[in-house]
C-alpha positions as CSV (number, residue, x, y, z in Angstrom):
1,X,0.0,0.0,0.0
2,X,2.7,2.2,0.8
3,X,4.9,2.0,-2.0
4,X,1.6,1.8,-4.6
5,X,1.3,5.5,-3.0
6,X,4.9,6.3,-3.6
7,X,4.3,5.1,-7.3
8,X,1.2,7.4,-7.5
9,X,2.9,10.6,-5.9
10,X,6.1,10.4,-8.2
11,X,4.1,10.2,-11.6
12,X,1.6,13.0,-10.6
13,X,3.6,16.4,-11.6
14,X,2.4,18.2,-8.7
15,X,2.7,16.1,-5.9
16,X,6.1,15.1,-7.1
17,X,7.1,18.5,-7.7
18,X,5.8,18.7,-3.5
19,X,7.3,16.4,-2.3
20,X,11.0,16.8,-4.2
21,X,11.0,20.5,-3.2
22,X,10.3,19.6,0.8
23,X,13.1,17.2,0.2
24,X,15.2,19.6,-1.3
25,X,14.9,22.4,1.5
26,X,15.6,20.0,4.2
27,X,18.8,18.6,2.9
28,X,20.0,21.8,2.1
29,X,20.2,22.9,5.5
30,X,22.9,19.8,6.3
31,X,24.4,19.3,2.2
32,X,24.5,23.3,0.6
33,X,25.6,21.3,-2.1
34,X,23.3,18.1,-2.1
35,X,25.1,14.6,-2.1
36,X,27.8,14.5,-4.7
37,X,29.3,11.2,-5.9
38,X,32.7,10.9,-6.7
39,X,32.4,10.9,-10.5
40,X,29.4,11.3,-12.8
41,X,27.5,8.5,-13.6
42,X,27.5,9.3,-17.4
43,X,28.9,11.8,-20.0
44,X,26.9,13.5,-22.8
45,X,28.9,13.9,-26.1
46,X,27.7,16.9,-28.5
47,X,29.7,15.2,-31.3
48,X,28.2,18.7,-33.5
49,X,26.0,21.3,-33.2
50,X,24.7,21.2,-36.2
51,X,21.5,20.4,-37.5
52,X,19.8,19.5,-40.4
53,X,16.6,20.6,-39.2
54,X,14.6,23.5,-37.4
55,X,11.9,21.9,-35.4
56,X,8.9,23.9,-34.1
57,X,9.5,23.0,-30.3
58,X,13.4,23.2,-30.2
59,X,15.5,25.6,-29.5
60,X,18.4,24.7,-32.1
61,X,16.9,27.2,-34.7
62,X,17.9,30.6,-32.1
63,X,21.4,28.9,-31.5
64,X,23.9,31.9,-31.5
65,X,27.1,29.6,-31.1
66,X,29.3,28.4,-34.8
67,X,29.0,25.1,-36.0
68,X,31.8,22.9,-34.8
69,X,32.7,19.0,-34.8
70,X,34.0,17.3,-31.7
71,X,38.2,16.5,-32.6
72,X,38.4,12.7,-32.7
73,X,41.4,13.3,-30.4
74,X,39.9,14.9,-27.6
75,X,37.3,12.1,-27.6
76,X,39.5,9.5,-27.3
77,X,41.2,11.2,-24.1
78,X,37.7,11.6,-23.1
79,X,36.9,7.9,-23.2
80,X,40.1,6.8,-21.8
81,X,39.4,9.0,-18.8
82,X,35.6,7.6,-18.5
83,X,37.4,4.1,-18.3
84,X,39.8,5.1,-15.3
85,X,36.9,6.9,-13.4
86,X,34.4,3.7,-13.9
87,X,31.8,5.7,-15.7
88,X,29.7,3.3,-17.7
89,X,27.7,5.2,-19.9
90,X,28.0,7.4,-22.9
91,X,25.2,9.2,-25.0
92,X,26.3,10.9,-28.2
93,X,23.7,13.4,-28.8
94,X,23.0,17.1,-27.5
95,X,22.2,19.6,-29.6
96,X,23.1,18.9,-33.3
97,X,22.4,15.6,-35.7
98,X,25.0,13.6,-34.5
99,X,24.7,11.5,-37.9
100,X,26.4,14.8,-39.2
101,X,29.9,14.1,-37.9
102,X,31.7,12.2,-40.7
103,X,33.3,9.7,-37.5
104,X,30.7,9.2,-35.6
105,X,30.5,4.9,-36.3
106,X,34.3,5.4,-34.8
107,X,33.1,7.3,-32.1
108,X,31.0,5.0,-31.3
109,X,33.4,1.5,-31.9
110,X,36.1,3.5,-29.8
111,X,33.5,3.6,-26.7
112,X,32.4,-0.1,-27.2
113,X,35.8,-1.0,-27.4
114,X,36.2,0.2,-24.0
115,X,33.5,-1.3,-22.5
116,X,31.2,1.6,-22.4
117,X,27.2,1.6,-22.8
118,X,26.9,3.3,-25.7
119,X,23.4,5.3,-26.7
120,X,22.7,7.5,-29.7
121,X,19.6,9.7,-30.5
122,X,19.6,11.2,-34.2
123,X,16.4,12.5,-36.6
124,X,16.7,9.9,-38.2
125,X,16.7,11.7,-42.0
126,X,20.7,11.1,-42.6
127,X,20.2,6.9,-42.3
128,X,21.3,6.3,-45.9
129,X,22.8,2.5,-46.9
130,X,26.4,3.4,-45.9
131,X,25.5,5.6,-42.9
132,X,23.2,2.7,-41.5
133,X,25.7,0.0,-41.9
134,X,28.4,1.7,-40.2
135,X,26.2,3.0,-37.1
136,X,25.1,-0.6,-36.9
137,X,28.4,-2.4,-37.6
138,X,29.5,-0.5,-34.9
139,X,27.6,-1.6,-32.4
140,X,25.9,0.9,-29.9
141,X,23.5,-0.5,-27.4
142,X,20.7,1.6,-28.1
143,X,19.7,3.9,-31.3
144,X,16.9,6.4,-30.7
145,X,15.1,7.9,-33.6
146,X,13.0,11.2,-32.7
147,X,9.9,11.3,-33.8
148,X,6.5,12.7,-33.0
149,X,3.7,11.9,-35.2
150,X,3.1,8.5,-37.8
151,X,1.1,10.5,-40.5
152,X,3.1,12.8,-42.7
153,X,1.4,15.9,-42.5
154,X,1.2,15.6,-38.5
155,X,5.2,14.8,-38.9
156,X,6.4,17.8,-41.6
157,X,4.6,20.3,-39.1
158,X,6.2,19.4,-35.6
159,X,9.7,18.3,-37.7
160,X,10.5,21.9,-39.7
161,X,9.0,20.1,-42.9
162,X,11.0,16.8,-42.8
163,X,9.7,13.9,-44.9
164,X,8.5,11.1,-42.8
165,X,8.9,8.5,-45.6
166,X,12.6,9.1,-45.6
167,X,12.9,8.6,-41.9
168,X,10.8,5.2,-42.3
169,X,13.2,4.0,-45.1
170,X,15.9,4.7,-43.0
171,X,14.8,3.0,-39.5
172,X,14.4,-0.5,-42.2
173,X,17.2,0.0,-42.8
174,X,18.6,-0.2,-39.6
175,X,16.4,-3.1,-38.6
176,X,17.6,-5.1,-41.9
177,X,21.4,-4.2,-40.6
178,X,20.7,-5.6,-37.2
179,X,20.2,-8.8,-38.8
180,X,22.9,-8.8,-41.3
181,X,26.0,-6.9,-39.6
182,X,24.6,-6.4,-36.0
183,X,27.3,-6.9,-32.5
184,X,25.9,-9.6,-31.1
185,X,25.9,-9.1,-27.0
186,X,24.3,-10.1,-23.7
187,X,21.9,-8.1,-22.8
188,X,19.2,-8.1,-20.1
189,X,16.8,-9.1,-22.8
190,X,19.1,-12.5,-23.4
191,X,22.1,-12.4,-26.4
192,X,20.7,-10.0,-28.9
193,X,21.7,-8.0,-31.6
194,X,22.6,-4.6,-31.6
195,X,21.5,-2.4,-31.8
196,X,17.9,-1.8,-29.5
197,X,15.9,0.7,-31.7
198,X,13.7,3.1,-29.7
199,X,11.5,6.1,-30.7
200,X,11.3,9.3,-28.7
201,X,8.1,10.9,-28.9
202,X,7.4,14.7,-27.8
203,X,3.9,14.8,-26.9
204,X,2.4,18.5,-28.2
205,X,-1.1,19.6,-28.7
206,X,-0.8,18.2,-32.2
207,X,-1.0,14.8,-31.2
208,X,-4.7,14.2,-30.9
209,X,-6.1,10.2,-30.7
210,X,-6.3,9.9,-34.3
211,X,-2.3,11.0,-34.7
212,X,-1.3,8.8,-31.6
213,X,-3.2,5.9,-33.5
214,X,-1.1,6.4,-36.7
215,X,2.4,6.6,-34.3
216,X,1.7,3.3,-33.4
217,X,0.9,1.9,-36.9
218,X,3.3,3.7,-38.3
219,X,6.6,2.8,-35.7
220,X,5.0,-0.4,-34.4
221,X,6.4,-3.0,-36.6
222,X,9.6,-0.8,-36.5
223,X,11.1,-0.2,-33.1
224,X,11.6,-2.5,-29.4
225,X,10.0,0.1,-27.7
226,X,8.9,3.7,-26.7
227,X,9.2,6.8,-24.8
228,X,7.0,9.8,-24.4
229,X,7.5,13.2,-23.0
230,X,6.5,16.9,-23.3
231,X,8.0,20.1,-24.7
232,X,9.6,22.5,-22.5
233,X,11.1,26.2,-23.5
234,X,14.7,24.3,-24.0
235,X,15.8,26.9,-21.0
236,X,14.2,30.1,-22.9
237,X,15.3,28.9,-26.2
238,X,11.9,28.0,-27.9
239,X,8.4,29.9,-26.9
240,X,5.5,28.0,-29.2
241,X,3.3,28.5,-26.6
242,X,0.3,26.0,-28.9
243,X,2.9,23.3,-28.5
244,X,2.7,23.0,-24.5
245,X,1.2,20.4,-22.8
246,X,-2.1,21.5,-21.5
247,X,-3.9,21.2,-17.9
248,X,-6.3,22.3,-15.8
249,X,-4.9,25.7,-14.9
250,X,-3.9,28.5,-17.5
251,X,-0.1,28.3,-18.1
252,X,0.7,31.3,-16.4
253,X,-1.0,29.9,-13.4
254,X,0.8,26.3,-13.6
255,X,4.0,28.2,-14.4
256,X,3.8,30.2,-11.3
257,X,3.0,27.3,-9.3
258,X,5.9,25.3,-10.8
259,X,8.1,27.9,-9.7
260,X,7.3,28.4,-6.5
261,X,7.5,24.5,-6.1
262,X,10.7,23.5,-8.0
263,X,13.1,21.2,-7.1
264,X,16.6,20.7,-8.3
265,X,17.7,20.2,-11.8
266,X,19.3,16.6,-12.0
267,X,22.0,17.1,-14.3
268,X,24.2,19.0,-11.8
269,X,24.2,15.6,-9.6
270,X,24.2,13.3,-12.8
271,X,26.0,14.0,-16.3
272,X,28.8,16.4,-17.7
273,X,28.0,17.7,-21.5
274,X,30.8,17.9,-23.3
275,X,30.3,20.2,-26.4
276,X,31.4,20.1,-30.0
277,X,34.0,22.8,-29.4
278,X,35.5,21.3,-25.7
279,X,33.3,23.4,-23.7
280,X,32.0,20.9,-20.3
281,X,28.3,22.7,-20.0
282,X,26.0,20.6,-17.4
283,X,22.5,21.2,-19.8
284,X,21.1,19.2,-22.7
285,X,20.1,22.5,-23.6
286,X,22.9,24.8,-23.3
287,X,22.6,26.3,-27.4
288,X,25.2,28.7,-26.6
289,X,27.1,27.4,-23.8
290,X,25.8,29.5,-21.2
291,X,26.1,27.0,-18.4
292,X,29.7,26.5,-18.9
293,X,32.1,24.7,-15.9
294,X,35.0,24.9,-17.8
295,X,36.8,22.8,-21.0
296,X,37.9,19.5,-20.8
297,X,41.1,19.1,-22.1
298,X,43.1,21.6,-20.3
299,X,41.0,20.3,-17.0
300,X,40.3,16.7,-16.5
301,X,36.6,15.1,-15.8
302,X,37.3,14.8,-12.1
303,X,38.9,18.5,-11.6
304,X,35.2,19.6,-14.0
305,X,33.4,17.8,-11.8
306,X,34.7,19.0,-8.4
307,X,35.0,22.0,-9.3
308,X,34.1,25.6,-7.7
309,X,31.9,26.1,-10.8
310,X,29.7,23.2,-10.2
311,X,29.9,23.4,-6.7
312,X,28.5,27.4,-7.2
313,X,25.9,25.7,-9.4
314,X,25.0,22.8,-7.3
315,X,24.1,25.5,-4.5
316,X,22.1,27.8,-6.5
317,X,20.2,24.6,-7.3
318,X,19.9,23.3,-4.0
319,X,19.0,27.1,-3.0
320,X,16.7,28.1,-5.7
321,X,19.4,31.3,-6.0
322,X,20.2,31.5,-9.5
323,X,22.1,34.7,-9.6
324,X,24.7,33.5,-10.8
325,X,23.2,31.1,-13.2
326,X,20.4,33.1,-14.5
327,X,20.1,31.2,-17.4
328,X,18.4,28.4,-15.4
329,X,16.1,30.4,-13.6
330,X,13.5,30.5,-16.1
331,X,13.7,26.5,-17.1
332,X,10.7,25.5,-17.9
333,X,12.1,21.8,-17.6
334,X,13.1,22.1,-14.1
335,X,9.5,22.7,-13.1
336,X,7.9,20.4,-15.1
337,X,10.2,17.4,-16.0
338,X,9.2,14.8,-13.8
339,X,10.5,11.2,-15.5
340,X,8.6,8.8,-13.1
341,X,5.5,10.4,-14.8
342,X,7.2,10.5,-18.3
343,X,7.8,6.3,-17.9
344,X,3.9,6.3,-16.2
345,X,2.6,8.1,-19.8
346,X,4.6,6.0,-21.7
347,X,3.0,2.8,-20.3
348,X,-0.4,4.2,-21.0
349,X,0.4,4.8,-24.5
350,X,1.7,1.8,-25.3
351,X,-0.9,-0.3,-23.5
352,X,-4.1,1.9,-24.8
353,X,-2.3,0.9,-28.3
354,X,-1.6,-2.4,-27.8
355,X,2.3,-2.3,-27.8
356,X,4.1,-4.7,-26.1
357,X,7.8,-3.9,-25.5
358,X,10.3,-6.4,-27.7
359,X,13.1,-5.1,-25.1
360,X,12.3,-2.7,-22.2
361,X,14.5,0.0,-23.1
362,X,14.2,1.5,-19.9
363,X,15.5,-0.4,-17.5
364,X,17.8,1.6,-15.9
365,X,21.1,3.5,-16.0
366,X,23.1,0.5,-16.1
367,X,22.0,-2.3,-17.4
368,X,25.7,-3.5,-19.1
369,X,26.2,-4.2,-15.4
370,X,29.8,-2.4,-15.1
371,X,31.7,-1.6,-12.3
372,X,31.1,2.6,-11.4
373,X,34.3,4.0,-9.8
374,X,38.1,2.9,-9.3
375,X,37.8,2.4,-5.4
376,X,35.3,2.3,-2.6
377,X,31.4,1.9,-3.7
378,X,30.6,4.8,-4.9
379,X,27.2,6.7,-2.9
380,X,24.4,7.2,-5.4
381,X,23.8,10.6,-7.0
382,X,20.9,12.4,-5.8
383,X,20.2,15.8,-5.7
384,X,17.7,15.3,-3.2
């Protein structure tokens, strides 16, 4: 009974939002800085910052900051440091189409190689023959296609005018490369081939019963499994007010509300970004490197980490203070993101469709199983 109440409080937005901001103010008074593990648990790569496309609901399109692609160089010191520090997990995708970096299949074989879990996310409109082959061939654990509607009008609207059909031919691809070229690896779901194909969803106002019914015939057949979530203002970056997620109360209601109730950001407690041009930012989206903790490179993961920058922004999280990170005060994702309730929508989806899960993607941060840290057992990050 208890825990079924737990269950209920953390996917409902508001009480979770309660209840993380009471936990928040009453560790605050012991940890200024919340609990802070020795290493992060995972690394973001922004192997560009390019894009191919201008999506309604993202924040890409008012980018200030040059296009630039990640040195293969830095990425392998990057890497070899993940390895000493017994971080486990790598996702190569920020900002830009990662597809658009000419070595992104060696980016990916160097982490494999190393015994990282690898994930990438990419629009999935740059899967040609040769690209497909050498993402599969070699071998992340997990490729995410972003997507948000099945029909193609529905799709060319919330994707800056992209074709859906090309997107489709390129996810077969994928799935006939599995078969043919794919790493072949234990996996929670038994040996499989790599790698697990998943489809992101952003849920907008656009994405009515009829639309959500398409999805599912569309990217059914297609994918292991799903995930769901809504739009936020990508930290003041996009402001398409008709593509929020609706509720009971006016947005400028709910957005006071959320304010007033917020709780910490995660990332701070969680990942570094490292960005296209060296830059270690702690946001997936930081368009111009606003929340910069320094460069990696001339400082190492563990000095980034520990460092008086994220120690000033851990407090000003913690503290709801952001003056001196005023580009997370108005975050629309720190008052709304709440991923128990993300994983809670994404069950009713699939189950209101019918669509049973050929591999639960989402089974946690580590599901390779590998050893976090180079010494004691390393205390779990939590902000709260």
């Amino acid at each position: 009974m208890v825990e079924a109440l737990k269950r209920w409080i953390r996917r409902t937005t508001l009480l979770e939002r309660v209840a993380a901001h009471t936990r928040a103010v009453r560790l605050r008074g012991r940890l200024p800085e919340g609990r802070v593990s020795d290493a992060p648990k995972r690394v973001i790569v922004e192997p560009t910052n390019a894009c191919n496309l201008a999506c309604d609901y993202c924040g890409n399109k008012a980018m200030m900051r040059p296009a630039t692609y990640l040195s293969l160089d830095l990425y392998r010191r990057l890497i070899a440091e993940m390895v000493e520090l017994g971080i486990p997990r790598i996702t190569l995708h920020t900002i830009g189409e990662p597809t658009l970096h000419s070595e992104l299949g060696e980016m990916i074989a160097l982490a494999k190689e190393a015994g990282r879990v690898v994930n990438v996310s990419t629009n999935g409109t740059l899967l040609t023959e040769e690209r497909a082959r050498a993402l599969v061939a070699a071998g992340p654990d997990m490729l995410n296609v972003s997507a948000d509607a099945g029909d193609p009008e529905t799709f060319a609207i919330t994707r800056g005018g992209a074709d859906l059909e090309v997107v489709l031919a390129g996810m077969e691809r994928v799935r006939r490369l599995r078969e043919e070229v794919g790493r072949v690896q234990l996996t929670p779901w038994g040996e499989v081939r790599l790698p697990t194909l998943t489809v992101t969803c952003v849920v907008t106002s656009l994405f009515t019963r009829e639309v959500e019914r398409r999805f599912f015939e569309t990217f059914g057949p297609l994918v292991d499994d799903f995930y769901f979530h809504f739009p936020n203002n990508h930290a003041e970056y996009a402001h398409f007010e008709p593509f929020y997620h609706g509720g009971l109360l006016p947005k400028s209601w709910r957005d006071r509300l959320y304010r007033a109730l917020r709780s910490p950001c995660y990332y701070p407690w969680d990942a570094l970004f490292l960005l296209s041009d060296g830059t270690m930012s702690v946001c997936r989206f930081d368009f111009d490197a606003r929340v910069k903790v320094g460069r990696f490179g001339p400082q190492s993961i563990r000095e980034l980490w520990h460092s008086e920058a994220m120690a000033s922004l851990r407090r000003a999280h913690m503290s709801f203070d952001f003056r001196e990170w005023p580009q997370c005060d108005n975050c629309t994702a720190t008052w709304y993101e709440n991923r128990a309730e993300h994983v809670h929508v994404s069950e009713r989806y699939k189950a209101r469709n019918g669509f049973r899960p050929r591999r639960n993607a989402w089974l946690g941060e580590n599901p390779a199983g590998i050893a976090m840290g180079t010494g004691a057992q390393r205390e779990k990050i939590s902000a709260v």
